[in-house]
C-alpha positions in Angstrom: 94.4 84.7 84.5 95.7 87.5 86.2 96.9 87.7 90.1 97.4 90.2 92.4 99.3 89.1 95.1 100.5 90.1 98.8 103.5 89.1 100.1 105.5 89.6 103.9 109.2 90.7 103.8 111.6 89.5 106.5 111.8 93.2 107.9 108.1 93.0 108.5 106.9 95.3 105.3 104.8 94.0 102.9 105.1 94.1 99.0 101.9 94.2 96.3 102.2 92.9 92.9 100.2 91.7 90.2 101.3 89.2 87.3 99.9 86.8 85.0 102.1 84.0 86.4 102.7 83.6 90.0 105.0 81.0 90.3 107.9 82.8 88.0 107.0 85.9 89.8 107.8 84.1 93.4 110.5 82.5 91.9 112.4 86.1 90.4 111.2 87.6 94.3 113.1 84.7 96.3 115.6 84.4 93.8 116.8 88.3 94.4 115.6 89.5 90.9 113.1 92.2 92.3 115.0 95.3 93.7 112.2 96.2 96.4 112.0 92.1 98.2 116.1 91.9 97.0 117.0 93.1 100.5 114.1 91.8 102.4 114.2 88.4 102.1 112.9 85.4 102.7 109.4 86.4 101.3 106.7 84.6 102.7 103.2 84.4 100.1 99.9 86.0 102.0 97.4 86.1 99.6 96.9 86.0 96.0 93.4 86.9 94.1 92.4 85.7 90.4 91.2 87.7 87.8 89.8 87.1 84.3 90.6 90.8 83.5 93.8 92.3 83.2 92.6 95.8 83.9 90.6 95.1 87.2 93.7 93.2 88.0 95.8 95.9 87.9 92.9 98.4 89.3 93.2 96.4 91.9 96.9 96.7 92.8 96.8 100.1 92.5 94.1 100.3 95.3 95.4 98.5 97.6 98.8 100.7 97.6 96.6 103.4 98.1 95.6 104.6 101.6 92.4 103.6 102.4 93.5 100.1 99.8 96.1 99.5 102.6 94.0 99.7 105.2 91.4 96.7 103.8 94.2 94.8 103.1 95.4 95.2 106.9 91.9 94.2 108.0 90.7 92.0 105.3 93.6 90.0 104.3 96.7 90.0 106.4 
């Protein structure tokens, strides 16, 4: 499986990532091992979303860092 995730930053901003294990991804984020949450923690977990496909997984991400991907993710998720 494949996750996209969402997490809150400390300062308020919120990061997008997708990996095919969550917990070891949380882990490296609280953990300081991500330069973009390194200065902005704690980080809290949102949302996370399963897929079977690597590629939508990753379409995904890349649409909700987009404009109009931020804005459902305002309204739909956070």
């Amino acid at each position: 499986m494949w996750f996209v995730y969402i997490l809150k930053c400390a300062d308020g901003k919120n990061y997008v990532g997708c990996t095919s294990d969550l917990e070891d991804r949380l882990n490296r984020h609280q953990s300081g091992h991500i330069a973009f949450t390194k200065t902005r923690l704690p980080v809290k977990l949102m949302t996370y979303i399963a897929f079977s496909d690597k590629y939508k997984a990753f379409d995904f991400e890349k649409y909700l860092k987009s404009g109009s991907g931020r804005a459902f993710m305002n309204k739909r998720f956070l």
